[in-house]
C-alpha positions in Angstrom: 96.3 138.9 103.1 96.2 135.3 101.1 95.8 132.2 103.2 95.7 128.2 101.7 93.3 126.9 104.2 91.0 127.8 106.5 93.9 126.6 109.4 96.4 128.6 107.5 93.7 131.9 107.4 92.8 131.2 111.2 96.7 131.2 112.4 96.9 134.6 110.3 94.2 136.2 111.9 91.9 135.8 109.2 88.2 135.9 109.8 87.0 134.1 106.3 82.9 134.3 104.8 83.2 130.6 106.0 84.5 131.2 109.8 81.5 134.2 110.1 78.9 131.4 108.8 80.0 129.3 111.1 80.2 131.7 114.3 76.7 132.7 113.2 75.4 129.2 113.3 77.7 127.7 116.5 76.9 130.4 118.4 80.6 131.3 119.1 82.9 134.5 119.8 84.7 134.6 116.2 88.1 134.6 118.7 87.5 131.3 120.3 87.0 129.9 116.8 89.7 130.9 115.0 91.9 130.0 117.9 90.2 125.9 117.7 90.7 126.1 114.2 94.1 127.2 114.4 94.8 124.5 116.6 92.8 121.5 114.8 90.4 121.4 117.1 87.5 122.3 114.7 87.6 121.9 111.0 85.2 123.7 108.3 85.7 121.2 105.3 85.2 123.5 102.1 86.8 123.0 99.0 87.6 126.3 97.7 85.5 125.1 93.9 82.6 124.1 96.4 80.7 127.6 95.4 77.5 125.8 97.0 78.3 124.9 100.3 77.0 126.2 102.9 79.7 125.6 105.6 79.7 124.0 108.8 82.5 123.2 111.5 83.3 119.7 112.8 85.2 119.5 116.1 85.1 121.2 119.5 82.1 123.0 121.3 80.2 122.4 117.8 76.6 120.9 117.1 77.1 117.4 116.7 77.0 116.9 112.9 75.5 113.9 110.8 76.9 112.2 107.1 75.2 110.4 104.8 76.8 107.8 102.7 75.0 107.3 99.1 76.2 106.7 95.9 76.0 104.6 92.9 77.1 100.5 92.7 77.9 97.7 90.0 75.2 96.3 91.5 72.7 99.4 91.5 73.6 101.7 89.1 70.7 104.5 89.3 71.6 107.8 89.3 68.2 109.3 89.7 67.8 107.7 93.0 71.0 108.8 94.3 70.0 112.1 94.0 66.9 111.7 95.1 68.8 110.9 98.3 71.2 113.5 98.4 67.7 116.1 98.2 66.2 114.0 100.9 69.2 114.6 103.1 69.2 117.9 102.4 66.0 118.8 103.5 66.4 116.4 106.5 69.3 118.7 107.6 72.4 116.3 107.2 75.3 118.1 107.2 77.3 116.4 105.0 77.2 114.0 102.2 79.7 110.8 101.0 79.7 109.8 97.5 80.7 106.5 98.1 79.6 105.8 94.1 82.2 102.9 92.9 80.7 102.2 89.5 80.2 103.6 85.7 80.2 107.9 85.4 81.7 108.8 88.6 82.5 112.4 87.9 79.5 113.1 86.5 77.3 112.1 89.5 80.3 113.7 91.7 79.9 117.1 89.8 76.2 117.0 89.8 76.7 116.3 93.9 78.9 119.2 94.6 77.1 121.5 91.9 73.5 120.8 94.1 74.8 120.1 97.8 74.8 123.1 100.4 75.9 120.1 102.4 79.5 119.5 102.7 80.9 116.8 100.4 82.7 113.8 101.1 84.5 110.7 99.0 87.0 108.0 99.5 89.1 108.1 96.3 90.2 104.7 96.7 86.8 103.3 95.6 86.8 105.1 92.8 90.2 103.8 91.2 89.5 100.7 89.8 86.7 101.7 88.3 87.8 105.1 86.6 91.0 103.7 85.9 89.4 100.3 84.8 92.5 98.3 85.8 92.9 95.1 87.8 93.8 96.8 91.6 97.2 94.8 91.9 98.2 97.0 88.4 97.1 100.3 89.7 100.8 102.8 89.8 101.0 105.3 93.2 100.8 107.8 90.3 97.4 106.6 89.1 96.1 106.6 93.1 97.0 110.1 93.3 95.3 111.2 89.7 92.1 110.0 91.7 93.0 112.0 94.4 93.7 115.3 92.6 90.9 114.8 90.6 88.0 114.4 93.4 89.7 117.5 94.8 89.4 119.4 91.5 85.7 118.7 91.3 85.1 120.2 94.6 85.3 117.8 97.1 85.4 119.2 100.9 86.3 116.0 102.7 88.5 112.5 101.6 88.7 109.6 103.4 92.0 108.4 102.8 93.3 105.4 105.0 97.0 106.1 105.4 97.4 104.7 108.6 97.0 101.3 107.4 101.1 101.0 106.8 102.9 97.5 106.9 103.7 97.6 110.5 99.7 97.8 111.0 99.2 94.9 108.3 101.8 92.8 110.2 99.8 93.6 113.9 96.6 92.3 112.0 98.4 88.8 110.5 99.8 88.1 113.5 96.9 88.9 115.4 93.4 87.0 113.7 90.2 88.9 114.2 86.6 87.5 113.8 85.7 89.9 110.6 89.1 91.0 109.8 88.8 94.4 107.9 85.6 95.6 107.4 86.7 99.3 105.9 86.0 99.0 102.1 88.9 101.0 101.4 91.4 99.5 104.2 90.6 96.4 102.8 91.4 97.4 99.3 94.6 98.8 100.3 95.7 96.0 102.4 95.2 93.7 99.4 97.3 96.3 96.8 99.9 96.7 99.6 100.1 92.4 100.1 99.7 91.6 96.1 102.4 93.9 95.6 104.8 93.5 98.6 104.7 97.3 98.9 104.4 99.9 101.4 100.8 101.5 101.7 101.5 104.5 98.5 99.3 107.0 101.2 101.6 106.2 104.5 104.7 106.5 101.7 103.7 109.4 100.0 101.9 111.4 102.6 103.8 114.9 101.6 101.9 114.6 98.1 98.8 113.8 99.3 99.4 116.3 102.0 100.4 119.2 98.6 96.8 118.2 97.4 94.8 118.5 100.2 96.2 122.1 100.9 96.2 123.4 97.1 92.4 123.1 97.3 91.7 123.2 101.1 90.6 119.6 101.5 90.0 118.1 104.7 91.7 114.9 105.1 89.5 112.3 106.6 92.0 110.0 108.3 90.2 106.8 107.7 90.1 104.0 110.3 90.7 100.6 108.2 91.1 99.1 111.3 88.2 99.8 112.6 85.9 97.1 114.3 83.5 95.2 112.6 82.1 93.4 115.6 82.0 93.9 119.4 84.5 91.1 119.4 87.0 92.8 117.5 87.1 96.1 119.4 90.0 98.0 121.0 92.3 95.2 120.0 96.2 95.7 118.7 95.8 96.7 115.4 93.2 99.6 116.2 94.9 101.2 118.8 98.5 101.0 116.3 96.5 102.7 113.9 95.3 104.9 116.0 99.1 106.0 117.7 99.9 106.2 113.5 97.1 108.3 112.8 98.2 110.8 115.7 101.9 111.3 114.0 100.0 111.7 110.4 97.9 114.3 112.0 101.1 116.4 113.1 102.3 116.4 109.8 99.1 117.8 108.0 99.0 120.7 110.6 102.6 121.7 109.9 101.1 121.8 106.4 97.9 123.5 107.3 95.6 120.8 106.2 92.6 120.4 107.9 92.3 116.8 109.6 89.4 114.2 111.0 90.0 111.0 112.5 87.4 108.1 112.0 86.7 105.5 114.4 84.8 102.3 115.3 83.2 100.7 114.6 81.1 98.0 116.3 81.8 98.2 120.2 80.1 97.5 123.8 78.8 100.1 125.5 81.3 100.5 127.9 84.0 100.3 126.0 82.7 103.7 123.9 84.0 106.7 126.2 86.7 105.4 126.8 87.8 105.3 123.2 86.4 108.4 122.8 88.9 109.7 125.8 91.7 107.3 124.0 91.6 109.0 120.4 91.6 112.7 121.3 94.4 111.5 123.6 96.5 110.0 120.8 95.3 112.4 118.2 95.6 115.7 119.6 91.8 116.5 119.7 91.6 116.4 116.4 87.7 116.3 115.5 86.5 112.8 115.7 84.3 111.0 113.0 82.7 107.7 114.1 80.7 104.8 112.4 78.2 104.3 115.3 79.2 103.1 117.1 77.2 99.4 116.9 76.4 98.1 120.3 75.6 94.5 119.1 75.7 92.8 116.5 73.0 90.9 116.4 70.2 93.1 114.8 70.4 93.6 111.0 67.7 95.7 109.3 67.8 97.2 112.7 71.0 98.8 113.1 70.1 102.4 112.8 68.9 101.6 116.4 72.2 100.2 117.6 74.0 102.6 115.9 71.7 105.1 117.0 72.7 104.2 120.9 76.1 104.1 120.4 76.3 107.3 118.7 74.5 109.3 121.1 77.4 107.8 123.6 80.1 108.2 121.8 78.9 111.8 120.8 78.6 112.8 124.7 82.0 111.9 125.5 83.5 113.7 122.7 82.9 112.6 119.3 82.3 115.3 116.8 80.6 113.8 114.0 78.1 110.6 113.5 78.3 108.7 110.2 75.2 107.7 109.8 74.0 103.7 110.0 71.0 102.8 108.2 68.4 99.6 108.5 69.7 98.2 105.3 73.4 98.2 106.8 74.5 94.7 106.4 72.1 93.6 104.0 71.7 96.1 101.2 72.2 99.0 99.6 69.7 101.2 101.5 66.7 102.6 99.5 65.2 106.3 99.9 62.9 105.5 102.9 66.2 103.5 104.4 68.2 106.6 104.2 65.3 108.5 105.9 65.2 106.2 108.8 68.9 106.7 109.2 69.1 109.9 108.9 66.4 110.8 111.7 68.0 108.2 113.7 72.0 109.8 113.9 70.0 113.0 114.5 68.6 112.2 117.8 71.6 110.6 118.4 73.2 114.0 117.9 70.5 116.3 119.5 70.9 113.7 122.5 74.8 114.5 122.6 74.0 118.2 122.4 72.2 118.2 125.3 74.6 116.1 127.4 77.4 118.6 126.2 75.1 121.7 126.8 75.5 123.2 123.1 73.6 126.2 123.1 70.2 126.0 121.8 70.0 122.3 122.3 67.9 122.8 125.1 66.2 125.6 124.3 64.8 123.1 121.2 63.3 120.3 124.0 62.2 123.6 125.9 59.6 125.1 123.1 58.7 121.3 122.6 57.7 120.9 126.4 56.0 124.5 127.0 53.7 123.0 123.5 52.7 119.5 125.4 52.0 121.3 128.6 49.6 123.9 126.6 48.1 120.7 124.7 49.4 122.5 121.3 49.8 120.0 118.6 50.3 122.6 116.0 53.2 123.9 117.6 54.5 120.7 119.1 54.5 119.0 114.9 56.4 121.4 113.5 58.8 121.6 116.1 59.5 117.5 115.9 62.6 116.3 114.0 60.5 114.8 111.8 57.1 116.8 111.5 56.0 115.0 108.7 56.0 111.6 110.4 54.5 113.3 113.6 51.5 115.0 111.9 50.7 111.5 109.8 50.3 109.7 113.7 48.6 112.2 115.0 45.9 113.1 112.4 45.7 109.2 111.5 44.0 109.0 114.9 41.9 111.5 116.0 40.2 111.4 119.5 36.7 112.6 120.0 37.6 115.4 122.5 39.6 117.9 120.8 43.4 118.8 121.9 44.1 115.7 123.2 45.4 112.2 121.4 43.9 109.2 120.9 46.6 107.5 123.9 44.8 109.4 127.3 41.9 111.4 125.3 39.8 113.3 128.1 42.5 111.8 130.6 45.3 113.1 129.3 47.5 114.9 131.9 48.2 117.9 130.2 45.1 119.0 129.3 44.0 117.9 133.3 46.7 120.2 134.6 46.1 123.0 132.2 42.3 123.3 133.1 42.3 123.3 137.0 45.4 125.5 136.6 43.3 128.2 134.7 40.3 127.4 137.4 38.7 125.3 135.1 36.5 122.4 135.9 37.6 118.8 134.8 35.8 116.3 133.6 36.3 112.9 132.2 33.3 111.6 131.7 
């Protein structure tokens, strides 16, 4: 029996290799997933030339799952580094990667990405355009946006951010309603400025049946990008978010009746209590549709910090129903973020994430914390390291200061509770002297 997707294969009955991967790792009755597939509820972004992928799904009852944004700049051009990155992420247990590369050899460091990555594979074509088609942006043709398109889906691409909510009726709500930061999405901002420059309609929004003939040739999951998204606490859950947001939930319709997979991104920079129920708000307009979020930033005030506010609004956002963390990084704001930056961020969406999964009751989240507490209450440090989400850091603290009495640390030493506890519990003596 053929199928075009992994939606189309689900609503045929289809168990694919990448739905029995995916049970395996979720922890879910192959029914129950097929039937959230089916309905757009969960999403297993793999490109059909992605022959490395090892998949995952996005979306309802899932793990939370992290992406990593990378990728090569007129201003840092170093390929070497990128893909130092993208091993680094790897073995840190991101589950997806975005190319985000803007500059020079595109395709090459994009084939090299997909060719390496068991992690799924993300891009936003509309970064790439100028510079592969090395034309001012006011010159580029709808045919030429869509070359981009087909091509990042040719070289295996499992995800594209494509922002085709940002119509004229959305760029009219924005004029007529002045933000502090205006629009922060790259891309949105791009198309905003091809759509004003050329007193045209968005060629995405227009064309959406092409892009739509794209995405389901090669089973690409179309990342409904947010260009209105926040880019400060000011700016959030004003006019022109919420009317792309009611846009984004039409667009949505229209790719299921097509069988293409869909995400919708969101904020952002927001207040904390303004996070669930935006979370609430979006699966409302958008069907529950897996959501992708930026964050969110709780404040905007801590630059070379912000994989901490990020960090905190993620694990919200995350518990009251986002399905996927972009992660923030401490360069955000201020650079392009450097292999230990990356790092940092990429621990810091994860707890984000485990913290969700616990809140949400995802099996084996808690069984996780579990073996982690049973190894502090037996005073095992070589169990408790390894079992840290980041054992390397742990075991450089902990053998960097080494107390005199062993199986303790250097914070409580003979004091230390556990090791009290477990010795008059087994009839021991204690003593602290």
């Amino acid at each position: 029996m053929n199928y075009t997707t992994q939606m189309d294969a689900a609503r045929k009955g289809i168990f694919t290799p990448q739905m029995k991967i995916v049970a395996e790792k979720e922890h879910m009755d192959e029914k129950k997933l097929m039937q959230l597939i089916g309905e757009g509820k969960i999403a297993i972004p793999a490109n059909k030339r992605h022959t490395s992928l090892s998949p995952e799904a996005i979306g309802k009852d899932c793990r939370t799952k992290i992406n990593v944004n990378l990728g090569v700049s007129p201003e840092h051009n170093n390929h070497e580094e990128e893909l130092e990155k993208v091993r680094n992420a790897i073995a840190l247990k991101a589950e997806a990667i975005m190319d985000l590369s803007n500059f020079g050899k595109t395709r090459e460091f994009r084939r090299k990405l997909v060719a390496m990555s068991t992690a799924m594979i993300g891009t936003v074509p509309m970064y790439d355009a100028v510079g592969m088609l090395d034309k001012d942006l006011k010159d580029i043709s709808v045919d030429e946006f869509f070359s981009v398109v087909q091509q990042h889906a040719e070289d295996g691409v499992d995800f594209m951010t494509i922002h085709c909510g940002m119509n004229r009726k959305t760029a009219e709500r924005i004029k007529r309603n002045p933000r502090l930061t205006n629009i922060v999405s790259r891309g949105g901002s791009l198309l905003f400025a091809w759509m004003e420059m050329n007193d045209r309609e968005n060629p995405f929004y227009e064309y959406y049946d092409r892009l739509l003939d794209i995405c389901e040739t090669y089973d690409v999951t179309l990342s409904l990008g947010d260009a209105c998204r926040p880019g400060c606490t000011h700016d959030a859950t004003d006019a022109a978010q919420i009317e792309e947001l009611i846009t984004l939930g039409e667009l949505t319709k229209r790719a299921w009746e097509r069988n293409v997979q869909v995400m919708i991104e969101g904020p952002g920079h927001m207040v904390l209590n303004e996070i669930a129920a935006n979370m609430r708000l979006q699966k409302r307009l958008c069907h529950e549709a897996p959501f992708y979020v930026l964050g969110p930033l709780v404040t905007d005030i801590a630059p070379g910090y912000d994989h901490i506010t990020s960090a905190i609004g993620g694990a919200i956002a995350a518990s009251c129903g986002a399905d996927f963390l972009c992660y923030v990084t401490p360069a955000e704001h201020l650079r392009l973020p450097d292999v230990q930056d990356v790092k940092e961020g990429i621990i810091a969406a994860r707890i984000a994430a485990h913290a969700a999964d616990l809140a949400k009751g995802i099996p084996g989240a808690q069984a996780w914390d579990d073996a982690m507490s049973k190894a502090r209450a037996a005073v095992d440090f070589d169990t408790m390291i390894p079992l840290s989400i980041d054992p390397e850091k742990a075991r450089n603290y902990y053998e960097s200061s080494k107390p005199e009495c062993e199986g303790t640390c250097t914070m409580c030493g003979k004091m230390c509770p556990a090791r009290t506890m477990k010795k008059i519990l087994n009839g021991e003596d204690v003593s602290i002297r």
